[in-house]
mmCIF file of the N, C-alpha and C atoms, coordinates in Angstrom:
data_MODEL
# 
_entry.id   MODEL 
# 
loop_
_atom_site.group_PDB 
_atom_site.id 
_atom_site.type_symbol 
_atom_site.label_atom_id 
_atom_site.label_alt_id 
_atom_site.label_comp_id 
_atom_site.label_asym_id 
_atom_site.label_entity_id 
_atom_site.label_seq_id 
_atom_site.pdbx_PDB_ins_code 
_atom_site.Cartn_x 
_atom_site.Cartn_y 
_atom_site.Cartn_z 
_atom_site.occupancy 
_atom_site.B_iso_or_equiv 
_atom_site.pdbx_formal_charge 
_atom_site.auth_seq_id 
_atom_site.auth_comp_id 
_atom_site.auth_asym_id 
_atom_site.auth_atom_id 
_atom_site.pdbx_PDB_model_num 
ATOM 1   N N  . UNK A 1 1  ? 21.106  62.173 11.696  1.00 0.00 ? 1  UNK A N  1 
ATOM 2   C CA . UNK A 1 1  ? 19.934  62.082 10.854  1.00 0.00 ? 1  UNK A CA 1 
ATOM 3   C C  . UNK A 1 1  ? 20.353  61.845 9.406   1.00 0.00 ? 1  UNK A C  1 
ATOM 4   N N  . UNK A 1 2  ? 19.686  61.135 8.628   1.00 0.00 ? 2  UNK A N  1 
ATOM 5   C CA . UNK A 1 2  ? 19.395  61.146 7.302   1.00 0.00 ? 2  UNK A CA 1 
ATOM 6   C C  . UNK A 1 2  ? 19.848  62.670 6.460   1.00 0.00 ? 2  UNK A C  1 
ATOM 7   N N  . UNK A 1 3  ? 20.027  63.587 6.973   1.00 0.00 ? 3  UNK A N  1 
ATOM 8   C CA . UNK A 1 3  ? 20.031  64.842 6.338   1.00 0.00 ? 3  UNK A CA 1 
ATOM 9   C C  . UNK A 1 3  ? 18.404  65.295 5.585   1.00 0.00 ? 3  UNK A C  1 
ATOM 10  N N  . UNK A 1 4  ? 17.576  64.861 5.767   1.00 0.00 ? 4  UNK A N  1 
ATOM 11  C CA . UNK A 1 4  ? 16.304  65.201 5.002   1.00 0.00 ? 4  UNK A CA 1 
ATOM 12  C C  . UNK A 1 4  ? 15.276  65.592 6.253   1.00 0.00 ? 4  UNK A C  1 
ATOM 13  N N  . UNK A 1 5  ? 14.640  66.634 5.768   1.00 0.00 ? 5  UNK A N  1 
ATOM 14  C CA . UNK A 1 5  ? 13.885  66.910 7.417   1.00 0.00 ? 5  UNK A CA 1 
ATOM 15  C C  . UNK A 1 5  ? 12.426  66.340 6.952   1.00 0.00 ? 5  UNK A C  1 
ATOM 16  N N  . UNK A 1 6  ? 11.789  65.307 7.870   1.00 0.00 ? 6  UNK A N  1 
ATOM 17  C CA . UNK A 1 6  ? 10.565  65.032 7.276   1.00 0.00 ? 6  UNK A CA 1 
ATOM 18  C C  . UNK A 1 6  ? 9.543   65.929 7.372   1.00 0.00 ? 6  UNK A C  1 
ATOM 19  N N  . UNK A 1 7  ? 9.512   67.122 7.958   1.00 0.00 ? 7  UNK A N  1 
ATOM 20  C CA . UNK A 1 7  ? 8.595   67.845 7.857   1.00 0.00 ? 7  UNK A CA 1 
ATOM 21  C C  . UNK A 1 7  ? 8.391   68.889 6.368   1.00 0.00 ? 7  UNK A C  1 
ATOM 22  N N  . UNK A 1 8  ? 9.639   68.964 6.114   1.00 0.00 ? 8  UNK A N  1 
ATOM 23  C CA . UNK A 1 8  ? 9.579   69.219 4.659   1.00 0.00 ? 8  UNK A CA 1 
ATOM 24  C C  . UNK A 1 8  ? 9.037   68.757 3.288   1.00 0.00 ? 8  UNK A C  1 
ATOM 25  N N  . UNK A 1 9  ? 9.078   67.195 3.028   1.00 0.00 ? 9  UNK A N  1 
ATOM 26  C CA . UNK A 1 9  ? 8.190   66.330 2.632   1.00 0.00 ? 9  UNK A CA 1 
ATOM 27  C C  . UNK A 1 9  ? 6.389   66.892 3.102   1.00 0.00 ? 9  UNK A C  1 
ATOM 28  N N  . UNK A 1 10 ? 6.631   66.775 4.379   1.00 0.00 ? 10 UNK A N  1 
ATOM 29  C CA . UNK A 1 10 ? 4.730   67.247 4.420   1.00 0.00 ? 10 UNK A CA 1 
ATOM 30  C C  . UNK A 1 10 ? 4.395   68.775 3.841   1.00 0.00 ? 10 UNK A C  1 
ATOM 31  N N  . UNK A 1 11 ? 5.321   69.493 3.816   1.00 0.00 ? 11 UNK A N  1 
ATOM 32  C CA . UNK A 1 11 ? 5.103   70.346 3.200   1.00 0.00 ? 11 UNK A CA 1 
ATOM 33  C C  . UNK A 1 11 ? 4.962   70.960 1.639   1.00 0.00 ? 11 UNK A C  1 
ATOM 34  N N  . UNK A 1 12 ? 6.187   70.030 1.177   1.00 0.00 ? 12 UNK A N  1 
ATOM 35  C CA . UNK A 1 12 ? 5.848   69.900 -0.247  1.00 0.00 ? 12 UNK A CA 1 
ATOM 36  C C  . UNK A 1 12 ? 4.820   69.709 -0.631  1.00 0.00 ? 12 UNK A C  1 
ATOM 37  N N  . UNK A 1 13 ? 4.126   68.396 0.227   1.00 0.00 ? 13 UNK A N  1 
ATOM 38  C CA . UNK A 1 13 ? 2.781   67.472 -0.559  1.00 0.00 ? 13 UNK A CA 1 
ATOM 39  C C  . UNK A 1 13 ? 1.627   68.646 -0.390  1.00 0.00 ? 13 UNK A C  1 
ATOM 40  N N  . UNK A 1 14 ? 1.703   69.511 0.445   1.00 0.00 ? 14 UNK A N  1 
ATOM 41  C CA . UNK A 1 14 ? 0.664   70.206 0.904   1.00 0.00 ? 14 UNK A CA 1 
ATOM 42  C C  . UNK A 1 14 ? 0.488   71.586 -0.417  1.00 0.00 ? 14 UNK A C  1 
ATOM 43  N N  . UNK A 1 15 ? 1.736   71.938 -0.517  1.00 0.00 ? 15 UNK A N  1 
ATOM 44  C CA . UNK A 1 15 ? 2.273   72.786 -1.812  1.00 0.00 ? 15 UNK A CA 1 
ATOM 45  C C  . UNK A 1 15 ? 1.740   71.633 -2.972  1.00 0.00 ? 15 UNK A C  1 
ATOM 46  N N  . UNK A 1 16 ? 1.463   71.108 -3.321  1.00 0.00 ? 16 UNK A N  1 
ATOM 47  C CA . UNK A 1 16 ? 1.365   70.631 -4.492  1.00 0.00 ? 16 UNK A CA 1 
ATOM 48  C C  . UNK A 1 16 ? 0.012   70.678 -4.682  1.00 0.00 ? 16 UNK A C  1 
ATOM 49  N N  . UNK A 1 17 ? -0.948  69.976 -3.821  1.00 0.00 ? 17 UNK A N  1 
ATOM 50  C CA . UNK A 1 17 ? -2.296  69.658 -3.283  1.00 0.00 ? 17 UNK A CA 1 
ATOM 51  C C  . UNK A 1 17 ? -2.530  71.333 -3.734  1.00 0.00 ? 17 UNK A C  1 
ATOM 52  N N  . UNK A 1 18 ? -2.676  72.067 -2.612  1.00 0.00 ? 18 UNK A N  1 
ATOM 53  C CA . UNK A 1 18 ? -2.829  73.488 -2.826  1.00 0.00 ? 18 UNK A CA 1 
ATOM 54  C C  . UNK A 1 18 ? -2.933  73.642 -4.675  1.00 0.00 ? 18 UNK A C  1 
ATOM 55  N N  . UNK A 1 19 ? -1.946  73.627 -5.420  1.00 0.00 ? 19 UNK A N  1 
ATOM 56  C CA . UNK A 1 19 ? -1.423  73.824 -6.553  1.00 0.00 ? 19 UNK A CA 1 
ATOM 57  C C  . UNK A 1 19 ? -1.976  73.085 -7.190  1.00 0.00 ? 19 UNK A C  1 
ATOM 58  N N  . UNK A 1 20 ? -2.101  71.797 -7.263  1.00 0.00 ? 20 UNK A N  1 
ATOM 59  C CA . UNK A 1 20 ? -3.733  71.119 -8.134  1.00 0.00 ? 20 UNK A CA 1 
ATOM 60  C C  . UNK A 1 20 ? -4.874  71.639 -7.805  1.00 0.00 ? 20 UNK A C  1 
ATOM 61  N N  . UNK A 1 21 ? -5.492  71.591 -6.752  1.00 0.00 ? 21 UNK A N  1 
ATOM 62  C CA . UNK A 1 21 ? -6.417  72.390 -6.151  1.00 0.00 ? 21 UNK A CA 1 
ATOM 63  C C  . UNK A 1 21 ? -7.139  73.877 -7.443  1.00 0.00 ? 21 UNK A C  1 
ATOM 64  N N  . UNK A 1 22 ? -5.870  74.481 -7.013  1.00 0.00 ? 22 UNK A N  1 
ATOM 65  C CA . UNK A 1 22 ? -5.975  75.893 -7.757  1.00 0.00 ? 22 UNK A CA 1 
ATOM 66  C C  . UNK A 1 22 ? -6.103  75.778 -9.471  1.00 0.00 ? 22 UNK A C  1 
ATOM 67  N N  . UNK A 1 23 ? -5.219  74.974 -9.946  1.00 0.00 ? 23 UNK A N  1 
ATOM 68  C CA . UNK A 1 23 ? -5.745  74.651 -11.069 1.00 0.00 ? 23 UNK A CA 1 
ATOM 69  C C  . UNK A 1 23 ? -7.069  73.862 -11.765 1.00 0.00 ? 23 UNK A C  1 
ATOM 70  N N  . UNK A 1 24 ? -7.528  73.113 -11.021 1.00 0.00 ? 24 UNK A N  1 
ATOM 71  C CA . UNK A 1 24 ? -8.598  72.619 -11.002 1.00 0.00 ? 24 UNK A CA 1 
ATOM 72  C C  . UNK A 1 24 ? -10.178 73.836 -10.690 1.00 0.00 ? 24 UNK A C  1 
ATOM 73  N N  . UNK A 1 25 ? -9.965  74.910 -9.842  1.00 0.00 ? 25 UNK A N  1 
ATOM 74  C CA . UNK A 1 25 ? -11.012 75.838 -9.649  1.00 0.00 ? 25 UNK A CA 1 
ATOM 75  C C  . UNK A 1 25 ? -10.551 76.729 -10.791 1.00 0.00 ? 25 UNK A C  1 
ATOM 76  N N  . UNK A 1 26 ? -9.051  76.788 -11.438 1.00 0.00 ? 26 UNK A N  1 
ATOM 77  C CA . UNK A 1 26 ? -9.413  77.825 -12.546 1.00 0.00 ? 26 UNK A CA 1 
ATOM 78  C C  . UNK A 1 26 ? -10.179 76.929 -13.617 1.00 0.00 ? 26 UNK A C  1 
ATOM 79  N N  . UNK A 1 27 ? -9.739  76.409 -14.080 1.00 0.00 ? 27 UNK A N  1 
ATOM 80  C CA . UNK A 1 27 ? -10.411 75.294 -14.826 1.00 0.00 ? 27 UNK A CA 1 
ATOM 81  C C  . UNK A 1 27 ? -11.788 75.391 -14.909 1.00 0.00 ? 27 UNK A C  1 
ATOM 82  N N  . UNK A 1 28 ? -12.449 75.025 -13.247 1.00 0.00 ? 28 UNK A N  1 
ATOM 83  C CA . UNK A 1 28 ? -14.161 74.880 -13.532 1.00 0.00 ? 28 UNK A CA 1 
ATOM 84  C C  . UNK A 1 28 ? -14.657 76.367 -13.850 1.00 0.00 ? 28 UNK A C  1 
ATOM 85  N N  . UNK A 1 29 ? -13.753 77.431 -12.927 1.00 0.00 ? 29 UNK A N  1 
ATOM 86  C CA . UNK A 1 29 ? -14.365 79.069 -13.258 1.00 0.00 ? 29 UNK A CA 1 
ATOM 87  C C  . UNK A 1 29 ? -14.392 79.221 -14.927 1.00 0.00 ? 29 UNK A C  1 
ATOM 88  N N  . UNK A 1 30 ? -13.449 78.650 -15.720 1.00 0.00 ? 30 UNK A N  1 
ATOM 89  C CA . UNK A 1 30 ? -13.008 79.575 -17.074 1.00 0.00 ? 30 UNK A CA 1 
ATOM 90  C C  . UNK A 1 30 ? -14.155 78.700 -17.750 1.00 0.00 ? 30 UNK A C  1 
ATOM 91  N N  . UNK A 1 31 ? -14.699 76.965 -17.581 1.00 0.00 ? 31 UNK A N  1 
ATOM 92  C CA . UNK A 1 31 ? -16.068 76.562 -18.093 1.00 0.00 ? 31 UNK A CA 1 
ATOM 93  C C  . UNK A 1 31 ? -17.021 76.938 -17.954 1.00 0.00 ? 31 UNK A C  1 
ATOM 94  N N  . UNK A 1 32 ? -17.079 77.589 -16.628 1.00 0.00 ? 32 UNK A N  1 
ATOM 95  C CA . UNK A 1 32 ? -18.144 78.220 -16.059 1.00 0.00 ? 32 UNK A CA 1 
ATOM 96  C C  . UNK A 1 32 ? -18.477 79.684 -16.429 1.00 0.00 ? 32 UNK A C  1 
ATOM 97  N N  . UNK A 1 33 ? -17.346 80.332 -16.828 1.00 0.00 ? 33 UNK A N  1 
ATOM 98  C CA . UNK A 1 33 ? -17.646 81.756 -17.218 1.00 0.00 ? 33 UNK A CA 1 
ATOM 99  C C  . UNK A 1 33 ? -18.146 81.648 -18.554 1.00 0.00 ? 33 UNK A C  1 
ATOM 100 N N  . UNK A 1 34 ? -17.590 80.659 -19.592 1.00 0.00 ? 34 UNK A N  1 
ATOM 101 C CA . UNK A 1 34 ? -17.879 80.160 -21.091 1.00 0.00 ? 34 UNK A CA 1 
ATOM 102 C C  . UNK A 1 34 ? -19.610 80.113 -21.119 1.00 0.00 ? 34 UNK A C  1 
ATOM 103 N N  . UNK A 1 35 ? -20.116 78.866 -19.767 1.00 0.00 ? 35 UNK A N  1 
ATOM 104 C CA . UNK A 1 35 ? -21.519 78.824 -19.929 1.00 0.00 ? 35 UNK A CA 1 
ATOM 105 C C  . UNK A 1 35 ? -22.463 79.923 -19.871 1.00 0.00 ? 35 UNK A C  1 
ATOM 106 N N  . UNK A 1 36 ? -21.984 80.700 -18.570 1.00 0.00 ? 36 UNK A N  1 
ATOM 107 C CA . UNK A 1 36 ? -22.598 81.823 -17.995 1.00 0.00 ? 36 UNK A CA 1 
ATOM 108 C C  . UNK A 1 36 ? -22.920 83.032 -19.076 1.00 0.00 ? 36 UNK A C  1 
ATOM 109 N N  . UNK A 1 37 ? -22.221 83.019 -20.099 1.00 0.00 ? 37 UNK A N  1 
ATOM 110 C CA . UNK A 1 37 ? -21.883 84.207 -21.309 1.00 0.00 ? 37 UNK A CA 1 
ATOM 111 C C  . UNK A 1 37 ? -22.355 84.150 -21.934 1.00 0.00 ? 37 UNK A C  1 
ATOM 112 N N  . UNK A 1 38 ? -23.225 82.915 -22.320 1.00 0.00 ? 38 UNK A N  1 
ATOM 113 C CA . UNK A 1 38 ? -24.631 82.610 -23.624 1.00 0.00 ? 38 UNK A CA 1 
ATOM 114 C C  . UNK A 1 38 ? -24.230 82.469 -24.320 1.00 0.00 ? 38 UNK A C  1 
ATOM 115 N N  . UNK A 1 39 ? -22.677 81.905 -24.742 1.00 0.00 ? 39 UNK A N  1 
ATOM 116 C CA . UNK A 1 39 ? -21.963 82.234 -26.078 1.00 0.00 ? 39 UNK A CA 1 
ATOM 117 C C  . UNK A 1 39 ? -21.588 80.733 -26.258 1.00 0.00 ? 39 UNK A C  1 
ATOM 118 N N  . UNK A 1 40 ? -22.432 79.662 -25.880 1.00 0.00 ? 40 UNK A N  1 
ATOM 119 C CA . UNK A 1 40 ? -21.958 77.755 -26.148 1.00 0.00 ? 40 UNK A CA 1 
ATOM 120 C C  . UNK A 1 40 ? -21.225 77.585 -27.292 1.00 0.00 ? 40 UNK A C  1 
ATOM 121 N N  . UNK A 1 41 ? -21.088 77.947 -28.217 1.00 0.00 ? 41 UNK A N  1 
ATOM 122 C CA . UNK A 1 41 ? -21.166 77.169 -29.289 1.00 0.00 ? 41 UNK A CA 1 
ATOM 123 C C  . UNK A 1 41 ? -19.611 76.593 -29.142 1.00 0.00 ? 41 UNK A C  1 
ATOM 124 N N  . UNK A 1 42 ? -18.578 78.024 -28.762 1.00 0.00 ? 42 UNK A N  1 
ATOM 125 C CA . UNK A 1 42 ? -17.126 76.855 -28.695 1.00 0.00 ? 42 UNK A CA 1 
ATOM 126 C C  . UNK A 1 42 ? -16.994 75.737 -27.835 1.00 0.00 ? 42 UNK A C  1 
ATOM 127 N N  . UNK A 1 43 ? -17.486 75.977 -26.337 1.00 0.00 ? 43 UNK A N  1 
ATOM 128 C CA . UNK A 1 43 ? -17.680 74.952 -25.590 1.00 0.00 ? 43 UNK A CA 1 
ATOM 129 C C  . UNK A 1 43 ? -18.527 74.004 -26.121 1.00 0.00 ? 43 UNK A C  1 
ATOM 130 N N  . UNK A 1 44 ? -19.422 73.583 -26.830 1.00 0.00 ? 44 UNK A N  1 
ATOM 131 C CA . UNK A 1 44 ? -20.287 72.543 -26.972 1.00 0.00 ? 44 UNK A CA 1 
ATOM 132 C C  . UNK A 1 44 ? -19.584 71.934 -28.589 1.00 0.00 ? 44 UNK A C  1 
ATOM 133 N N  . UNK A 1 45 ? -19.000 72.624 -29.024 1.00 0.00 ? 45 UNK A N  1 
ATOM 134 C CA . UNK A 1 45 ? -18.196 72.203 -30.231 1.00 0.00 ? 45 UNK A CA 1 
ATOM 135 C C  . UNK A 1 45 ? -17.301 71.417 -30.004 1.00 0.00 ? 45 UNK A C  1 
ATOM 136 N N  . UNK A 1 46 ? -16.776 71.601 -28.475 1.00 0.00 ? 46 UNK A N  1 
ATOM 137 C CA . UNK A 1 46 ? -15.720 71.154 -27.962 1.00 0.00 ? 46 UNK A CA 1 
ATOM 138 C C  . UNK A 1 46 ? -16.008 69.442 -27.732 1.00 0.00 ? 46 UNK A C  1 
ATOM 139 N N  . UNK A 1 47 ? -17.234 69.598 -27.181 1.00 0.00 ? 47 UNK A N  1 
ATOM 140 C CA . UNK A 1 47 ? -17.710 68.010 -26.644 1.00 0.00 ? 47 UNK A CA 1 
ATOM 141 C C  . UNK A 1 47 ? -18.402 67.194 -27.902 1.00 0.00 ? 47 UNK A C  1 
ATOM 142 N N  . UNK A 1 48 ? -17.452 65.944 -28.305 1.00 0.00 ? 48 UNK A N  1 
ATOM 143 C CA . UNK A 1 48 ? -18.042 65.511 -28.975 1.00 0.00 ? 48 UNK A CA 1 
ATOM 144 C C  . UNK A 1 48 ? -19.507 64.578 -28.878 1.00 0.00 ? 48 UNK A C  1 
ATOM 145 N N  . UNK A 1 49 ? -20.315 64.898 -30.291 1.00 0.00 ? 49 UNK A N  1 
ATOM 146 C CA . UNK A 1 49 ? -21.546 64.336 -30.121 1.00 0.00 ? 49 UNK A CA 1 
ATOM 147 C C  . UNK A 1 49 ? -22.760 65.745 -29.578 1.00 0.00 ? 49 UNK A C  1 
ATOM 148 N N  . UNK A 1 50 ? -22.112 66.450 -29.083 1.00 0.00 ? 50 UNK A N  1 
ATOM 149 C CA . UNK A 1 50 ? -23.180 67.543 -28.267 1.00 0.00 ? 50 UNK A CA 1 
ATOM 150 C C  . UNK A 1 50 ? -23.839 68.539 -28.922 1.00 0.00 ? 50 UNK A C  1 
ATOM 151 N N  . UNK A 1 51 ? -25.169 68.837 -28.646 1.00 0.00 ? 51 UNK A N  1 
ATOM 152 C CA . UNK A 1 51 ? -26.318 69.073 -29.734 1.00 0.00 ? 51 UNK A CA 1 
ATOM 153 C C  . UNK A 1 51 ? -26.468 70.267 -28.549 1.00 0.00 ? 51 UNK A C  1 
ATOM 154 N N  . UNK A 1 52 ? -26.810 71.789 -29.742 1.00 0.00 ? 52 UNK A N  1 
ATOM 155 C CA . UNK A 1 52 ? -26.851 73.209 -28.911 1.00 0.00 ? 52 UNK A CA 1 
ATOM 156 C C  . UNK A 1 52 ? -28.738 73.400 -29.183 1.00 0.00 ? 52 UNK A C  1 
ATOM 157 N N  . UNK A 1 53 ? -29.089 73.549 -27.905 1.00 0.00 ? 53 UNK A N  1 
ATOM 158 C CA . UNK A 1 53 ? -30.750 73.871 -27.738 1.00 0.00 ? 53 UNK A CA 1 
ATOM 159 C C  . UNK A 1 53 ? -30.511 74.964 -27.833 1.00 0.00 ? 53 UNK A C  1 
ATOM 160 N N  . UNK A 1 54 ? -30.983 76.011 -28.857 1.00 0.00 ? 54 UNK A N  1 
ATOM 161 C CA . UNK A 1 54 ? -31.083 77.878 -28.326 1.00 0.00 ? 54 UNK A CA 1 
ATOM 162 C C  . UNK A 1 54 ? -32.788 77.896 -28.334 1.00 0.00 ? 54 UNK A C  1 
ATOM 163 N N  . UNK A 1 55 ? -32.179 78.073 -26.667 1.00 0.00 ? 55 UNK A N  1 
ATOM 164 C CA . UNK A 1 55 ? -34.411 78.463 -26.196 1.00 0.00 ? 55 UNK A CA 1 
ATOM 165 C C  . UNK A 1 55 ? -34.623 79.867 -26.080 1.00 0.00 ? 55 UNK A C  1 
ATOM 166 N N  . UNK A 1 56 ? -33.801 80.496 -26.177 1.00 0.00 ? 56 UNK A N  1 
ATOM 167 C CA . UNK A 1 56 ? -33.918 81.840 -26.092 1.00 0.00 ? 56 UNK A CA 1 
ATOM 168 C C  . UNK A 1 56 ? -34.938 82.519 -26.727 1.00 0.00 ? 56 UNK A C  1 
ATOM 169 N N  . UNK A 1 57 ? -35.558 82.334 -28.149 1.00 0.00 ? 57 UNK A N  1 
ATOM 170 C CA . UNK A 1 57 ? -36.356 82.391 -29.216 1.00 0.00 ? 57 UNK A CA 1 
ATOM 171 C C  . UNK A 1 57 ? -37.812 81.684 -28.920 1.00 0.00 ? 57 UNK A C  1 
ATOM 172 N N  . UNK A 1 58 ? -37.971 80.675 -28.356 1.00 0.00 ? 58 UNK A N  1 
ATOM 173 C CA . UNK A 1 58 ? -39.459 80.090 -28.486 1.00 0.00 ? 58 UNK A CA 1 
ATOM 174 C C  . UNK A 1 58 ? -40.069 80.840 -27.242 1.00 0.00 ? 58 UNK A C  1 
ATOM 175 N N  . UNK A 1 59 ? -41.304 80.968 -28.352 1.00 0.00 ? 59 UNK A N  1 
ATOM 176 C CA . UNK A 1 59 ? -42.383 82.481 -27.696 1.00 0.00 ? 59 UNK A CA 1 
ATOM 177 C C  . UNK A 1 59 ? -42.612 81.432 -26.528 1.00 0.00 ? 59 UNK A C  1 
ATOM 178 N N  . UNK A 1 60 ? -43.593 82.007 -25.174 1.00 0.00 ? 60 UNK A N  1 
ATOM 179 C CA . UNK A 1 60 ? -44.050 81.678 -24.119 1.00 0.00 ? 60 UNK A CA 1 
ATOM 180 C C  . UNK A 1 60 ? -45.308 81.176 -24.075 1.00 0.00 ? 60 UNK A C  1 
# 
């Protein structure tokens, strides 16, 4: 043989996948906890052009 086991290769790729994966759900959780907290202003500071509605205040 080649000395390389191909099942190892599938395993790497699977380790990596996994490992983007995971970074990608911390990612949306830590935007998502930002929104959830009522506290926009760093996140929306962040996006340029983006205009903060606070509706919290207009009576019913």
């Amino acid at each position: 043989m080649a000395g390389k086991n191909p099942t190892s290769s599938v395993f790497t790729f699977w380790n990596a996948s996994v490992l983007a994966l995971g970074i990608v759900l911390a990612a949306m959780l830590y935007v998502f906890g930002i929104a959830m907290s009522g506290d926009t202003t760093e996140l929306t500071a962040s996006v340029h052009g983006a205009d903060i509605m606070d509706t919290r205040d207009i009576p019913d």
